[in-house]
N, C-alpha and C positions, 0 to 999 in steps of 0.2 A: 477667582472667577473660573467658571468652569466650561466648556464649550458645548455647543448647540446638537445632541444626538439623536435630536427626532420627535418624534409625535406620534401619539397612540391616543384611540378613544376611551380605552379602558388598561389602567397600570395595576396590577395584583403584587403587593408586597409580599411576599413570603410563597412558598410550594410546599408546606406542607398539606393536610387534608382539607383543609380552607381555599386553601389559595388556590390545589387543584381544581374544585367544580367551580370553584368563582371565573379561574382562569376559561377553562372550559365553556362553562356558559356563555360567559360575556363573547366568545368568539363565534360559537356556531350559535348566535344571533345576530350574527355580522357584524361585529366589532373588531377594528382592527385592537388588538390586545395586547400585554408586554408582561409576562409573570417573570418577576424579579427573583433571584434566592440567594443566600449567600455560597451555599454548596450545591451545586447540580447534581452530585453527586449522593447528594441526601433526599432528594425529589422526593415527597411520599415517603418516609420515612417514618418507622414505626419504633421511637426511640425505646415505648413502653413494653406491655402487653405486644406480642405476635399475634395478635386476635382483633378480627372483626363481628362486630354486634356484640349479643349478650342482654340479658335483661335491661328491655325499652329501649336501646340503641339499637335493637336488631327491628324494630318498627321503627328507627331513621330509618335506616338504611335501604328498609323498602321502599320508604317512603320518597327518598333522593332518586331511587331508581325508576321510581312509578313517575316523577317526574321530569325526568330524563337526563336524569347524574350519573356519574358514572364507579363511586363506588361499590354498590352492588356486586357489578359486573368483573372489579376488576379484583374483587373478592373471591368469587366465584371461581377465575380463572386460576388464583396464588394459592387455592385453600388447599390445606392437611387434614383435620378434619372438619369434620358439621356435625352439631347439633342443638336438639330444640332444646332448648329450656323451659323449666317450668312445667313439664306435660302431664302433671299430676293435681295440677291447679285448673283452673278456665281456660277460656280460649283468649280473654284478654289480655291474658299476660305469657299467653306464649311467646317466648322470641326466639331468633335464631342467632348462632353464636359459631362464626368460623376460626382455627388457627389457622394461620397463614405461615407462606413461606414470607417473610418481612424483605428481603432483598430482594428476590422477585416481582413482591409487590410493588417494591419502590423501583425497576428496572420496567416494569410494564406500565403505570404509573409514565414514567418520564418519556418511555418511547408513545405513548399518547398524547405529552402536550406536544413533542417533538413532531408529528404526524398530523396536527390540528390545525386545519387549513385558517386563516388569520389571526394564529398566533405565533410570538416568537417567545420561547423562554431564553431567557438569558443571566448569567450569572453576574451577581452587583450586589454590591452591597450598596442600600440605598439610606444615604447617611441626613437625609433634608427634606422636606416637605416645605412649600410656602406657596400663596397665592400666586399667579401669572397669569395679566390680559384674561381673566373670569375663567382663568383654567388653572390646573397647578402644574407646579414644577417640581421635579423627583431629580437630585443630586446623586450621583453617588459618591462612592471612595474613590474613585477614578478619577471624578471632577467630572463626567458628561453628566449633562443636562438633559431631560426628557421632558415635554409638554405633554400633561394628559389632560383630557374630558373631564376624565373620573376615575376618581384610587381606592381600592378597597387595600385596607390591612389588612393582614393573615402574618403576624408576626410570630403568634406560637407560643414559645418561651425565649426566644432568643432575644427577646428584649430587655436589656440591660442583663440578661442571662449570668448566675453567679450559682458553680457549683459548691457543694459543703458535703465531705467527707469528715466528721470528725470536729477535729483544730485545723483542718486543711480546706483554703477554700480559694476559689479562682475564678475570674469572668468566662464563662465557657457558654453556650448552645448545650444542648442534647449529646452523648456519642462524641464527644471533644470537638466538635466545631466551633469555626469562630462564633460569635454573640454581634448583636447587634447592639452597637455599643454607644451610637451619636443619635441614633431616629428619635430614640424617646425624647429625649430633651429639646427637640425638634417641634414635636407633636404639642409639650407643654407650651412649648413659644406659643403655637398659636391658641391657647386659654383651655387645652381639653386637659382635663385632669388626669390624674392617674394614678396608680395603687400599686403595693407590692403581694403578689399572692406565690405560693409553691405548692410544687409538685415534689413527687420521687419516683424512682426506681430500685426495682430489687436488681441483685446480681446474677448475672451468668456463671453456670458451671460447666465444666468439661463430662459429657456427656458418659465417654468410659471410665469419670471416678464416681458415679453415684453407684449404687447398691441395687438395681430397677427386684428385684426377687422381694425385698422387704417391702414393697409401697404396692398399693392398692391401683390395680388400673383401670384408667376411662377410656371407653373406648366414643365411637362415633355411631353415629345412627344408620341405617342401613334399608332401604336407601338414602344416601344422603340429600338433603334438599335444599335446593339454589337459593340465595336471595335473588337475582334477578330475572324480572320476566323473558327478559331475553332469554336467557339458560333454557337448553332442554335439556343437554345431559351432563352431568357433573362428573362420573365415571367414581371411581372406591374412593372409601377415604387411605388415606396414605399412611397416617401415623395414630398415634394413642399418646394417649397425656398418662399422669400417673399421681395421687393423692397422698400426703403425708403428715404431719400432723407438728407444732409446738409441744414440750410439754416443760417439766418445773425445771430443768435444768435451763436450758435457754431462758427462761423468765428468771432465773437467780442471775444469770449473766448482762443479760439485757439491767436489771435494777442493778447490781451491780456497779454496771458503768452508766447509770441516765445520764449524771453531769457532767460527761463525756460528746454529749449529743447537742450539736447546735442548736436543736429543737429547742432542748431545754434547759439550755445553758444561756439564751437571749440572745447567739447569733443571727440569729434567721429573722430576721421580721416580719417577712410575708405571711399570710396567712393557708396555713393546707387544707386539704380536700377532705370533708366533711367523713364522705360516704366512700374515701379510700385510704384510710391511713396509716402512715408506717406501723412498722410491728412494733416499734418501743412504743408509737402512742396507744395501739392495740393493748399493750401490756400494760401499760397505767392508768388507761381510762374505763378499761374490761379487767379490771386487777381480780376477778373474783372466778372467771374462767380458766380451767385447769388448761386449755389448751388451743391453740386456733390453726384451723383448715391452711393447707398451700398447696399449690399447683406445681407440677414438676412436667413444663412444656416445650417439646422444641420453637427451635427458634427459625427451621428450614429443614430442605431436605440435603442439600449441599454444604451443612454445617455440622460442627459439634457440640454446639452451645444450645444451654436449657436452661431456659427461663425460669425464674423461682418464683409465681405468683402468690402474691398475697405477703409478701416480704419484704417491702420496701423498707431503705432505710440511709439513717443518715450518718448513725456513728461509725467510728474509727474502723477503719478496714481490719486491724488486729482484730477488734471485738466481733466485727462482723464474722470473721474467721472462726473465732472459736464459738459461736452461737450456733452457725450455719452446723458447724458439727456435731453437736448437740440433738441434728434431728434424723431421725431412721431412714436410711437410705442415702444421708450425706456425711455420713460417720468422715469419708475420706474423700468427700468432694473438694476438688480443685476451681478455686473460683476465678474465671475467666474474667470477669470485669467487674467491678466491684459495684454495690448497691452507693446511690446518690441521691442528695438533695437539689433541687434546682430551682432558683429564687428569681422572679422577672415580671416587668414592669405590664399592665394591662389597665385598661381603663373601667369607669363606670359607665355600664351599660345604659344608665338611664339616661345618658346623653344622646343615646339612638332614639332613633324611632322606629315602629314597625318594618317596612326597607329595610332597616340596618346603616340608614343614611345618618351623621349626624343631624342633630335639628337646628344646629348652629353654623354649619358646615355645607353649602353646595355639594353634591356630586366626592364627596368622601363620605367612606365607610368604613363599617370595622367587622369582621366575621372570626369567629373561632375562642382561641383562647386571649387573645387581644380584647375578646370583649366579658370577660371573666368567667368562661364555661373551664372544663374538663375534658376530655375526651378526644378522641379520633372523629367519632360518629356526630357529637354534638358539633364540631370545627366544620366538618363536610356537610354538612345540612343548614348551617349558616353562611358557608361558602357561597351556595347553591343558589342561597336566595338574594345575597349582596349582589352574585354575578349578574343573575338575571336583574334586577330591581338598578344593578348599573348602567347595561345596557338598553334599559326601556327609557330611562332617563335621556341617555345619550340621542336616544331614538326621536324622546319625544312625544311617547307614550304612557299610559296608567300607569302605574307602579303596580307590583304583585302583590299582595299580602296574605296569609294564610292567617286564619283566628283557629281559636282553640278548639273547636269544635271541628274541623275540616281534617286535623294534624298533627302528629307530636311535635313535627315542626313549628308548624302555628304555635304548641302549649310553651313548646323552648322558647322564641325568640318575645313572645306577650311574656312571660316569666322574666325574662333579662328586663327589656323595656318598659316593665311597667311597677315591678317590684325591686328590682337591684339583686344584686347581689352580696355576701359580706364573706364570703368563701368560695373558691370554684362550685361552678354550677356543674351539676350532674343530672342527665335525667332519667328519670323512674315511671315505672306505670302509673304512681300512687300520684304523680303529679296532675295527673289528668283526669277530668270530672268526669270525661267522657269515653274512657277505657270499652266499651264494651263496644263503643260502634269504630273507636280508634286501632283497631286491630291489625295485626300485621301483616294476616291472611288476606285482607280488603283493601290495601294500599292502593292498588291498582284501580281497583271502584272508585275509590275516592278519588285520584289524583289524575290519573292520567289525560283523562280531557283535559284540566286545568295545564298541564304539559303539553299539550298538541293545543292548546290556545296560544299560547307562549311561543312555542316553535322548536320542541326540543323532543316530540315525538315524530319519528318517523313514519311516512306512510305504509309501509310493512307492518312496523309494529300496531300501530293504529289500527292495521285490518285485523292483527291478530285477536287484541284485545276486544274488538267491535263482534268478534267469533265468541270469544269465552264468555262476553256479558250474553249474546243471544243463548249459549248454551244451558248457560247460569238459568235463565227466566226459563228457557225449557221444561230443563229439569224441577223448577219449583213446578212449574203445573202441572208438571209428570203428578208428582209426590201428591197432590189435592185430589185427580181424576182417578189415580188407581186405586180402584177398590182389593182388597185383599178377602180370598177366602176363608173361614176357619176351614183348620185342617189339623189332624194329631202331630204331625211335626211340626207346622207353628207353633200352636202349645207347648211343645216341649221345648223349643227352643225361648217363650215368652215364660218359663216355670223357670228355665235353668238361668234365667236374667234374670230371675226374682221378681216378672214384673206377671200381672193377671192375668188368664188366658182369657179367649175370646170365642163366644157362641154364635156371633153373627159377622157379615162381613164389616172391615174398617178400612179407611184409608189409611195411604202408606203415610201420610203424611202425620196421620195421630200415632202410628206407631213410633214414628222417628222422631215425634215431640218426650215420647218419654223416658226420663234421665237414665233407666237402665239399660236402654237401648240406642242403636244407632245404624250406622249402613253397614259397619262392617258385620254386626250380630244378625241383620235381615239381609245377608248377600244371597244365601241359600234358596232364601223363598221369594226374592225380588228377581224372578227369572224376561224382566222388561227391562233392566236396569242398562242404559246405553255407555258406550265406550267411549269415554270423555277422560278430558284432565284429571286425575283422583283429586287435584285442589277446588275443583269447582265440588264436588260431593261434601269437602270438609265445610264451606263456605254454608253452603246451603243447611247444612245439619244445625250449623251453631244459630245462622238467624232460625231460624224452625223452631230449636230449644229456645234461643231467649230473646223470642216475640215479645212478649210482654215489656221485658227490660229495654229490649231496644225503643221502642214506641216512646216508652217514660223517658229516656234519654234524648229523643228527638223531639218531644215538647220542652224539657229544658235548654236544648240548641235554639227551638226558635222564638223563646222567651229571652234567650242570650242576644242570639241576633235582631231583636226588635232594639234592642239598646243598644247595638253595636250599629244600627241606624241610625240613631241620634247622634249625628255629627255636629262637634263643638267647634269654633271658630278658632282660626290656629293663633290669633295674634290678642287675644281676650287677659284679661289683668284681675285675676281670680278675685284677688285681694278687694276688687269692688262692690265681688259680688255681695249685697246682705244677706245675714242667716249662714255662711259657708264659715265652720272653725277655724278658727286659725291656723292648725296644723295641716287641716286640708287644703286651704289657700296656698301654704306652703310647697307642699307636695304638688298639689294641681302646677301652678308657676313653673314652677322646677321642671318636671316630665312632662307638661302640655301632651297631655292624651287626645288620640285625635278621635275619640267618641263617649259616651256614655260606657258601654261594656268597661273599653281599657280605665274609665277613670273607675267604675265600682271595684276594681282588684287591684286596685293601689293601696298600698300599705299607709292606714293613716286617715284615709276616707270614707267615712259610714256609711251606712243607709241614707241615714238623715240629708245628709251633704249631698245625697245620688238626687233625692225628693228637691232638694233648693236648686241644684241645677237644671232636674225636669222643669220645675217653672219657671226659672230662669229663660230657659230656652224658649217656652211657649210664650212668654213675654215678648221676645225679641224679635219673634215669627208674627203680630201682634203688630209691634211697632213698623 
């Protein structure tokens, strides 16, 4: 028996990037809160990648922040360099991609839950979960007892956590921390199932044995640009990354030793990351490419370790040693920590619901990699919403829900909840139907009120924003009214864009619709052009260019959301319904979707099955 330590309205398992906005949220929404971890000292910790965003997580992360989350921001503050990705494609798939300094992350990170008025973090390993008086009770390894409300997981990988180097393997966390080594089996007690999936990591090198003269460098964008709206100035980027390449010697070494590698030796059970995979599976599953891309990134600016991206791995540390040498610029690289496999327990997502709440489950939730994603960015944007969607609950209030149409947020957590997952979830621009109005520049359009309804935008920032949209709608009627003169320098600068020249006057706004032009080529002759955000000029240029697509996009939202109005009754027995397959019966039963929309994107349920439920339902409305 363990003794009596208290009471919290909201208990957050884990601190890493989950547990952080969860922790966050649920407090400055007035919850008293308690974020558990097994190392305080690893708060926010970036065991992988030194990098925030990147293609489609860098539209999380504004998107957490246009919310009023706090990665963004604390991005912002850690970063070495920035930049946009993608800038040679559309505007829907640009994203922004910072490295960071990873221990100042995690040191600024901590002094903010540290600082966060109704919260306490505290260190526990929390080894039990079970009902108590319609609340639950969190045990730890200590033996104190705590009463919560409501518990969001954020356990990460440290669940049942089992590293694999090789023929070497051992219960470890991330960075050699403990693992949480009792919760799992805790969580099964009470009937939630659960899975084994893996990750990896490449290795660290010592920074003055790489070769930097042989490798190719990246540098950062200039100026560099914030994820968060808060940010005004972000000041130089600080460092440069540096590119280098596999080629057939490392791939004879890598085949060489595969039966070496737990991967593929049948140690590992868990299932890896689809769309990041070690370099031996890169090597046998891509066996016909001569060679594959890696990153050569610090890891701080108070270290000497450099990250070796795009190298993960799990064999023998010999083998890894002599591979790693193998490649130009690490001919005499000195590997500081060796690349790993890490193998740990997470559940199926289709046991949430939209919330993130179990549907079998009061007032418990699961965010991050507990609930089969990937990522830094995917963990914190599920955090975000568990936090909040805990303390409305506690409150007594709506739940929050974002659909797919609002959010990459919304497209991540309807993806977990409504289709499952059978490998870490990652997410991508392509996942989303509605990429063109989901962009990363309009986060703030989209989100922000929904955040100042909530309670998590400040009146400050609220003015700010309420200033940018009046600007925004400004400048479009700018663009409609002004008419533009012909003139022989317009023409020559409309010839040298390869676009027509013009006999009569036009608006600025037909000029800036056409694709070889834009603000920056009419700066010269838009001599009305006012002194605003240059974000708001980008903003405005892309809806201008794709009016069209946008409109068509926005009748598919509100063809989606007419269905996402047909609310289904939460306690219904599919299986009665006639006309519905049986696979769908199945599936419906199982994930109980709480609309039309979420059940049409269920895996397993047709068209056909969507038409038996419409009448279904108009029956019922009827009766």
């Amino acid at each position: 028996m363990g003794y009596y330590a208290g009471k919290y309205d909201v208990a957050v398992i884990g601190a890493g990037h989950a547990g952080i906005e969860a922790g966050l949220a649920a407090a400055r929404l007035g919850c008293k809160t308690a974020v558990f971890t097994i190392n305080m000292d690893a708060v926010g910790n970036c065991p992988c990648n030194p990098s925030i965003g990147g293609t489609a997580k860098g539209h999380l992360v504004r998107e957490i922040d246009a919310l009023g989350g706090e990665m963004g921001k604390t991005a912002d503050e850690c970063f070495l360099q920035m930049r946009m990705l993608n800038k040679g494609k559309g505007p829907a798939v640009h994203s922004l991609r910072a490295q960071i300094d990873r221990r100042k992350y995690s040191s600024v990170m901590k002094h903010k839950l540290e600082l966060q008025k109704n919260l306490d973090l505290r260190q526990a390993e929390i080894v039990s979960i079970e009902r108590f008086n319609d609340n639950w009770k969190l045990q730890t390894r200590m033996n104190a007892e705590f009463e919560c409300r409501a518990v969001i997981i954020a356990t990460g990988t440290f669940l049942g956590g089992k590293i694999y180097i090789g023929d070497v393997s051992f219960e470890s966390g991330p960075d050699g921390i403990f693992p949480a080594s009792f919760l799992g089996e805790s969580i099964r007690r009470l009937g939630i199932s659960t899975r084994r999936f893996k990750t990896g990591t490449p290795a660290r090198v010592l920074k003055s044995s790489v070769d930097f003269s042989q490798l190719e460098v990246q540098t950062g964008d200039e100026p560099p640009v914030p994820f968060s709206y808060d940010t005004e100035e972000l000041g130089e980027n600080k460092a440069v990354c540096h590119i280098s390449y596999t080629n057939e010697k490392t791939k004879e070494i890598i085949l060489k030793n595969i039966h070496r590698s737990p991967l593929y030796g049948g140690k590992i059970e868990g299932v890896g990351p689809r769309y990041c995979p070690s370099i031996e599976d890169k090597i046998v599953r891509f066996s016909d490419k001569p060679r594959h891309q890696l990153f050569i990134e610090p890891c701080g600016i108070d270290t000497e370790e450099m990250y070796i991206q795009g190298m993960s791995s799990s064999l023998p540390e010999d083998v890894q040693i002599e591979f790693y040498h193998t490649i130009k610029g690490l001919e005499n690289a000195l590997i500081m920590r060796s690349a790993y496999a890490i193998e740990y327990d997470c559940i199926d997502p289709l046991q949430l619901d939209a919330t993130l709440e179990f549907t079998d489950y009061s007032c418990l939730y699961g965010a991050g990699q507990f609930n089969g994603s990937s990522g830094y960015e995917e963990a914190a944007a599920q955090g975000l919403i568990a936090g909040i969607n805990a303390a409305l609950k506690v409150k007594g209030k709506k739940p929050f829900i974002l659909d797919r149409a609002s959010s990459y947020i919304g497209t991540l957590i309807d993806d977990l909840v409504t289709k499952g997952v059978s490998d870490p979830y990652r997410m991508m621009t392509s996942r989303s139907e509605y990429r063109l109005i989901l962009r990363q520049d309009n986060a703030d359009s989209r989100l922000t009120p929904l955040g100042r309804d909530i309670g998590l935008i400040s009146d400050d920032r609220w003015k700010r924003f309420n200033e940018k949209q009046k600007n925004k709608k400004n400048e479009y009627n700018r663009l409609k009214k002004t008419v533009i003169a012909p003139s022989e320098r317009l023409n020559e600068i409309l010839v040298s864009h390869e676009t027509s020249p013009i006999s009569t006057g036009i608006r600025l706004i037909e000029l800036i619709k056409r694709p070889q032009l834009g603000y920056e080529a009419l700066k010269e002759i838009d001599t009305e052009r006012p002194s605003i955000d240059p974000n708001i000029f980008e903003q405005v240029e892309t809806e201008v260019k794709y009016e069209g697509y946008i409109k068509r996009q926005e009748a598919q939202i509100e063809q989606m959301r007419r269905l996402e109005g047909r609310i289904l009754p939460k306690n219904v027995d599919y299986s009665s319904i006639s006309g519905l397959r049986l696979e769908a019966q199945e599936k419906l039963n199982k994930i109980k979707p709480q609309n039309l929309g979420q059940a049409s994107r269920i895996s397993g349920v047709s068209p056909a099955d969507i038409s038996v439920l419409i009448i279904w339902l108009s029956q019922q409305k009827k009766d």
